[in-house]
C-alpha positions in Angstrom: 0.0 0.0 0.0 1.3 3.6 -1.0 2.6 5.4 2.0 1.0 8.8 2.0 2.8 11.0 4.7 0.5 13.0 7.1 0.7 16.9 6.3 1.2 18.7 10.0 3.9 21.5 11.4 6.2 18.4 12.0 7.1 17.0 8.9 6.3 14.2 6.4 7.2 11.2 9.0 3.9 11.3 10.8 2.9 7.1 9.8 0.8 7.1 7.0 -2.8 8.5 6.0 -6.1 6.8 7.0 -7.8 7.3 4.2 -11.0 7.0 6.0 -10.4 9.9 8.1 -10.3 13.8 7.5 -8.5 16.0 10.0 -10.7 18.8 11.2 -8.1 21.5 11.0 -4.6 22.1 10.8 -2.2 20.8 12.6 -0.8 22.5 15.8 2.3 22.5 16.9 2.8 20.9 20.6 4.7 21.9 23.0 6.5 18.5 24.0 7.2 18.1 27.8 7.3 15.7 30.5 4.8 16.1 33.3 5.7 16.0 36.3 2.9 16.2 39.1 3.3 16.1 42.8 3.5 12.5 44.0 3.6 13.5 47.8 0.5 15.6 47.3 -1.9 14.4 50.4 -5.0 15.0 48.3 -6.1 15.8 45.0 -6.3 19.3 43.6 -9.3 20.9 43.9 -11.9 20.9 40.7 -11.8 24.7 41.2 -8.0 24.8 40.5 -8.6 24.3 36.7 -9.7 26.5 34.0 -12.9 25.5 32.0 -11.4 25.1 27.9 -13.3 24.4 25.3 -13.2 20.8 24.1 -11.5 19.6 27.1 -14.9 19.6 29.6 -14.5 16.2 31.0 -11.1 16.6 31.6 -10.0 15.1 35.3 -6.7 15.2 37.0 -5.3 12.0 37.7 -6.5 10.9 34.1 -9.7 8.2 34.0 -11.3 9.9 31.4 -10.9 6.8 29.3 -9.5 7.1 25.7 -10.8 9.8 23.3 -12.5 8.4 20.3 -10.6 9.4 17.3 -12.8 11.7 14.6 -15.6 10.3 12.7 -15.2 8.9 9.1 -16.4 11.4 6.7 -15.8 9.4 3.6 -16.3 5.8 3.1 -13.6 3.2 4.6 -11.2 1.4 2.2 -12.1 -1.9 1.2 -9.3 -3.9 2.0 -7.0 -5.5 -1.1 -6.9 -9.2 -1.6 -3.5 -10.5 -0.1 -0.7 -12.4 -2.2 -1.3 -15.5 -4.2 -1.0 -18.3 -1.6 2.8 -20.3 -1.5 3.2 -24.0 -1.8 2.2 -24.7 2.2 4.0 -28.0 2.4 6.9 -28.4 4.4 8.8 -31.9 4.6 9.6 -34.2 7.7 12.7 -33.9 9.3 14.9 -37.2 9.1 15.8 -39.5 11.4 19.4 -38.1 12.3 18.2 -34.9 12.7 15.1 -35.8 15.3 18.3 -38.3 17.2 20.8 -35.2 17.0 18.0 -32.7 18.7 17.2 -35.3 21.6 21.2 -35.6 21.8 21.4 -32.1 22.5 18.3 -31.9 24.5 19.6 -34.6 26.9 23.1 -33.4 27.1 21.8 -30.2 28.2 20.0 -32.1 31.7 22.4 -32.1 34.4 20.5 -35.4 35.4 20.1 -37.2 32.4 22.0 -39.6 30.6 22.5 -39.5 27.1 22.1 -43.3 26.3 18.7 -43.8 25.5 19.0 -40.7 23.7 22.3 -42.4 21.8 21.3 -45.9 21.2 17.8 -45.9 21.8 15.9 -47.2 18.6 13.8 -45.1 16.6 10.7 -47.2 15.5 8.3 -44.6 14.4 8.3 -40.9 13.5 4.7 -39.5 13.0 4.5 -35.7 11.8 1.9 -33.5 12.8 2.5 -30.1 11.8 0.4 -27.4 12.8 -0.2 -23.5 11.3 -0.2 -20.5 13.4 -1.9 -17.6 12.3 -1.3 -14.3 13.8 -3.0 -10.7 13.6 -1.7 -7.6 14.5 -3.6 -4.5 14.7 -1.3 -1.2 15.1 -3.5 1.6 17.0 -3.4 5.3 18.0 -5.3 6.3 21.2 -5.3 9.4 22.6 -6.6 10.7 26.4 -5.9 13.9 28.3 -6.0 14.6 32.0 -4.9 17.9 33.9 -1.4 18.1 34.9 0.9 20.6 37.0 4.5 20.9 37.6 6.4 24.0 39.9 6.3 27.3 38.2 9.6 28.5 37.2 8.9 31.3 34.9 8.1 29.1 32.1 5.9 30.3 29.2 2.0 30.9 29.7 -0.4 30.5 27.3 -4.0 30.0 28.5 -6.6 31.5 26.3 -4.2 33.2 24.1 -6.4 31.5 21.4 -8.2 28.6 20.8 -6.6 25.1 22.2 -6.8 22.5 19.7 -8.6 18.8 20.1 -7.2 16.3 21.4 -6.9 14.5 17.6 -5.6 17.7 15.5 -2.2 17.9 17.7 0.5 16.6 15.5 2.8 13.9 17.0 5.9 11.7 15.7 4.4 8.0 15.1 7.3 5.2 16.1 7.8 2.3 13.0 4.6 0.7 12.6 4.4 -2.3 15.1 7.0 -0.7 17.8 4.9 0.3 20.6 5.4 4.0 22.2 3.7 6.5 24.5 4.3 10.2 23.7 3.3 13.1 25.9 2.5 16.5 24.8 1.1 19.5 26.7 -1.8 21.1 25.0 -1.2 24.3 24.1 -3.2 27.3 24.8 -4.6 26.1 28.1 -1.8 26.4 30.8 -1.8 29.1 33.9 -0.4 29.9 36.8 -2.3 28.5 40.3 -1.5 28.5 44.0 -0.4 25.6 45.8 -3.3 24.1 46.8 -0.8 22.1 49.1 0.9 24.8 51.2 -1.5 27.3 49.9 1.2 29.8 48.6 3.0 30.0 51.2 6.3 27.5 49.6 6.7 25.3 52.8 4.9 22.3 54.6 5.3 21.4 58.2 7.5 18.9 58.8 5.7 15.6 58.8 8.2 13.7 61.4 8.2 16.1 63.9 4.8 17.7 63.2 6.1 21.4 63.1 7.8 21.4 66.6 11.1 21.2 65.2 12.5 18.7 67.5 11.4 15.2 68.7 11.9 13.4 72.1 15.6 12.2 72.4 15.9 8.8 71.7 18.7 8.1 74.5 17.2 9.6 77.6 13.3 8.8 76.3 12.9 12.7 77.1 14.1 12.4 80.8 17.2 14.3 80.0 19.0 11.8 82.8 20.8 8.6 82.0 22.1 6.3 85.1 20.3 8.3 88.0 21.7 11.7 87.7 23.9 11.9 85.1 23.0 14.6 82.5 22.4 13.1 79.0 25.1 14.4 76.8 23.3 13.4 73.7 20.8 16.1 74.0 22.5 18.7 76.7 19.9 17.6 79.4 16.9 19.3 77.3 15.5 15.5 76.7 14.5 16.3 73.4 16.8 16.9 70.1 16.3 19.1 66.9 14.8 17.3 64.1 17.1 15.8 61.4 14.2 16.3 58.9 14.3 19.9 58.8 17.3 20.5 60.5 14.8 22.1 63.8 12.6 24.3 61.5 10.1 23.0 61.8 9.1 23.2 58.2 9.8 22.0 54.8 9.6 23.2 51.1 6.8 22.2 49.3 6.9 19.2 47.6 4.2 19.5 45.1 5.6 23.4 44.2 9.4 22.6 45.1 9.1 25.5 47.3 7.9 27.7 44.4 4.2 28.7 45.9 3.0 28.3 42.5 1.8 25.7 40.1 1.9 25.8 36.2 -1.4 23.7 35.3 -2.1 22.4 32.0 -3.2 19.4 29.8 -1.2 16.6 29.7 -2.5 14.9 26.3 -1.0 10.8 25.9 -0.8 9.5 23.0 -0.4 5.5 22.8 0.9 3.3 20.1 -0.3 -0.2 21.0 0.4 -3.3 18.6 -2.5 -5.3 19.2 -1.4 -9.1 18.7 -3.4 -12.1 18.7 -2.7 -15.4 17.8 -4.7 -18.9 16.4 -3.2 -22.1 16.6 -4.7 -25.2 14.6 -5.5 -27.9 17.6 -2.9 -30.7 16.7 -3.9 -34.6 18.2 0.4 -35.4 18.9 -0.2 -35.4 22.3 2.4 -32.3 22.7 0.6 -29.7 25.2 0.1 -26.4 23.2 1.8 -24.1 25.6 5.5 -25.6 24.3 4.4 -24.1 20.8 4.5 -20.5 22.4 8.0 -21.0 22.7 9.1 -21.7 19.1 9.3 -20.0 15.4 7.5 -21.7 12.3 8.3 -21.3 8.8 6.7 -18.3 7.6 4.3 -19.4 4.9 2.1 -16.2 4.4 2.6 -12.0 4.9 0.7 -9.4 4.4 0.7 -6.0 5.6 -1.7 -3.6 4.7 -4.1 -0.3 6.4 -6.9 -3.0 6.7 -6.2 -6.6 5.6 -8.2 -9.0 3.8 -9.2 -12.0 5.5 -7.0 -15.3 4.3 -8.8 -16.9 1.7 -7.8 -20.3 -0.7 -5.9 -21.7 2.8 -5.8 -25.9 2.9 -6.9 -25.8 6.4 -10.5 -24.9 7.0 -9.8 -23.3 10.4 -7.1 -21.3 9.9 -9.5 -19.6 7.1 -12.4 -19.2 9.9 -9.7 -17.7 12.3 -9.0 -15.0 10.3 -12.0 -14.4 9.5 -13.5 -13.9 13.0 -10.3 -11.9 14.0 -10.3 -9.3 11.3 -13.7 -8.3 12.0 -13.3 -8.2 16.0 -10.3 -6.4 15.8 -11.5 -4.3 13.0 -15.5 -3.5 15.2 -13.5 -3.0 18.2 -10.2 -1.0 17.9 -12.0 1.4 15.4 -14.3 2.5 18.6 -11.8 3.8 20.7 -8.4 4.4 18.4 -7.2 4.9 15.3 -5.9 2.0 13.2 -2.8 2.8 11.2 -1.9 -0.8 9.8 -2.6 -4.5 10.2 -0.4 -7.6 9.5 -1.5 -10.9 9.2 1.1 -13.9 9.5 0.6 -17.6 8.9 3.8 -20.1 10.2 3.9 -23.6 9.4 5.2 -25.0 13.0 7.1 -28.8 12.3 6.0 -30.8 14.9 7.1 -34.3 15.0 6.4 -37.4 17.6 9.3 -40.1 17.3 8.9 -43.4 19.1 11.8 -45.3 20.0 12.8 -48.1 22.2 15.3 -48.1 25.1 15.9 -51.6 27.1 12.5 -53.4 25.7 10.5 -50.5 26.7 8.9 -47.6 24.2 8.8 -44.7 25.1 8.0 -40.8 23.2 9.8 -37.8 22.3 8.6 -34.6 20.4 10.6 -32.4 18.1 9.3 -28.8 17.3 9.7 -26.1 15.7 12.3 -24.3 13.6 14.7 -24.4 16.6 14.2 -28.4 16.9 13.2 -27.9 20.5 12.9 -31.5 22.4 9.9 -32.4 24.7 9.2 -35.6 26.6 7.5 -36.2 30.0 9.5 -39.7 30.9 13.2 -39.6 30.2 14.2 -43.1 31.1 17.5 -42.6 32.0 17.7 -40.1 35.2 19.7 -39.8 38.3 19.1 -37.8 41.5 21.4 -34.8 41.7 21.8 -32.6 44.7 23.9 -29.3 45.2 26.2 -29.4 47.8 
C-alpha cells in the first residue's frame, strides 16, 4: 500500500494516512514536555484549581477519562485489497538423524540425564503432525488527556491566548509501525499559573516527622534528659528532646508538590499511545504435545501481508485457519475502530514442524517430540535419570 505522509507542522514522517479519516483543522504544533505532578501531594487538587477550555470539559486530573474516540469517518472506509497468491504450504519431515541429534542435544543439556537412551535408543516410528499458526496484529493510536501541573519556574504561559486545539488535530511523531510507544505532549493554549493548593502559597509544609515542633523526644534519655540516676544526658544537653534531622529544627519544609515555588503551572497533559494489538490462532494438533510448548518456538513463515486493513485469508488448505482470520479481522477491525485509530494491520501464517518419534530403550517404548524451527525436544518420561543434589 502507498505510504502517503500526514501533512502537519512536524514533517512528512507522521505514519501514513487513514484514508477514512479527514482531520478537522490544521495541525498545531505541541509543546513537547514531561509532566511532572506532585506524587507527595496528600489530596487531590481541587476541581476549582482548573480552567474551564473548550473541548476539554471532562477533563479530570489524575486521568480516567478513558480514551478519546478518534474523529468520525467522513468518507467511506477502504475496502481492503486481496493478499498475495497463496505459497506452496508444504513443508517436509525432518529425518531420522536430525530428530536423534536434537534429543542428543536436549539430553546433554539435563544435568540429570543420561544420554544413552538418547544415543542408542531405537527409533521405530516418527509421525509428523505439523500445525499452522496464524497471527493478527492490529497497530492503534489512542489518545486521552488529563490535567497536569509541575512548579512554576517562569516558564511560558499560554492560556486562552487563542483557541486550544482537540485532542486528535495535535501533531505527533508515530514510532515504526508495530514498535509500541507512548508520547506526551502539553496542549497548548490552556496552561496558567495556580496556587499551591498544598501549602496554599506559602512554599513550605510542616514537617511531617516532627509535626512542626522542630524537634522530637531524644531517643537516648526517652525525654528524661538523665541517664544512670543523675547523670545529665550528653546526647541532647539535658533538654530531653533533640532538633529534628528532617528539617534540621525548622520545623518546616519546602513544598513538595511546588518545590518550594508557591505556585503551580497547570495544563493538559495529552498521551498519545501506540499499542500493537497481537493475537494469535493455533490449529489444535492430536500429537499429544501440550500447546503451551508451541508459544516458545518459530514456524516457517508461509504467508505476509501488511496492509491499512487486511483482507481475511482466503484459498488456505486448512479450513480453520480460514475461519480464524476471518473472525479476528472483524473483532479487531469492530472493536479498535471504537476507541483508536488503526494505522496498519499484518496478518502472519507459520507452518510449525512438529514431529512425535517413538523409540525403544531396554525393551521398553517410550516418546519424544521435536518442534519447531529451533528443533526444541519435549518428553515427560526420560528413562534414563539420576538424583542430583547441590552441595
Amino acid at each position: 500500500m502507498e505510504r502517503t505522509p500526514i501533512g502537519s507542522d512536524y514533517g512528512s514522517n507522521y505514519g501514513t494516512a487513514n484514508p477514512g479519516y479527514v482531520p478537522s483543522a490544521a495541525a498545531v504544533p505541541a509543546m513537547a514536555t514531561t509532566p511532572t505532578a506532585g506524587t507527595n501531594a496528600p489530596s487531590a487538587p481541587p476541581a476549582s484549581m482548573f480552567d474551564n477550555v473548550p473541548g476539554y470539559e471532562g477533563t479530570v486530573a489524575g486521568g480516567g477519562g478513558g480514551y478519546l474516540p478518534p474523529p468520525v469517518p467522513t468518507v467511506p472506509m477502504p475496502v481492503p485489497e486481496p493478499g498475495p497468491a497463496q505459497p506452496n504450504w508444504h513443508i517436509p519431515s525432518i529425518t531420522e538423524d536430525a530428530a536423534r541429534e536434537a534429543f542428543v542435544s536436549y539430553a546433554s543439556s539435563k544435568c540429570c540425564y543420561s544420554t544413552g537412551p538418547a544415543k542408542d535408543g531405537v527409533i521405530t516410528s516418527m509421525e509428523p503432525f505439523n500445525t499452522y499458526r496464524y497471527r493478527l496484529e492490529t497497530f492503534t493510536e489512542s489518545r486521552s488527556t488529563e490535567w497536569s501541573q509541575e512548579p512554576y519556574t517562569n516558564q511560558p504561559v499560554d492560556g486562552f491566548i487563542q483557541r486550544a486545539p482537540g485532542p486528535w488535530e495535535i501533531a505527533a511523531h508515530t514510532p515504526a509501525f508495530f514498535q509500541e510507544s507512548i508520547q506526551n505532549i502539553r496542549v497548548p493554549y490552556t496552561s496558567s499559573v495556580k496556587p499551591c493548593h498544598i501549602c496554599l502559597g506559602m512554599r513550605r509544609t510542616p514537617c511531617k516527622e516532627c509535626v512542626g515542633c522542630g524537634s522530637k523526644v531524644c531517643w537516648v534519655c526517652n525525654g528524661s534528659g538523665f541517664r544512670h540516676g543523675n547523670d545529665r544526658c550528653m546526647h541532647c544537653s539535658g533538654r530531653g528532646r533533640e532538633n529534628c534531622t528532617w528539617c534540621s529544627g525548622r520545623g518546616s519544609n519546602d513544598c513538595q508538590t511546588c518545590r518550594g515555588k508557591g505556585q503551580l503551572l497547570v495544563f493538559i497533559n495529552l498521551k498519545i499511545q501506540w499499542t500493537n494489538n497481537k493475537e494469535d490462532f493455533v490449529v489444535e494438533q492430536s500429537s499429544g504435545l501440550r500447546m503451551e510448548n508451541l508459544s516458545k518456538v518459530s514456524g516457517r513463515e508461509m504467508f505476509k501481508d501488511s496492509q491499512y486493513m487486511v483482507y481475511p485469508v482466503m484459498g488456505f488448505p486448512d479450513h480453520a485457519v480460514a475461519q480464524a482470520s476471518e473472525r479476528l479481522v472483524r473483532e479487531h477491525q469492530s472493536k479498535f475502530l471504537q476507541s483508536a485509530r488503526i494505522l496498519q494491520q499484518r496478518h502472519t501464517i507459520e507452518l510449525i514442524p512438529v514431529t512425535r518419534v517413538t523409540y525403544s530403550w531396554k525393551g521398553k517404548s517410550h516418546v519424544y517430540f521435536v518442534f519447531g524451527n529451533e528443533m526444541s525436544v519435549n518428553t515427560d518420561n526420560y528413562p534414563a535419570t539420576c538424583c542430583c543434589s547441590v552441595m
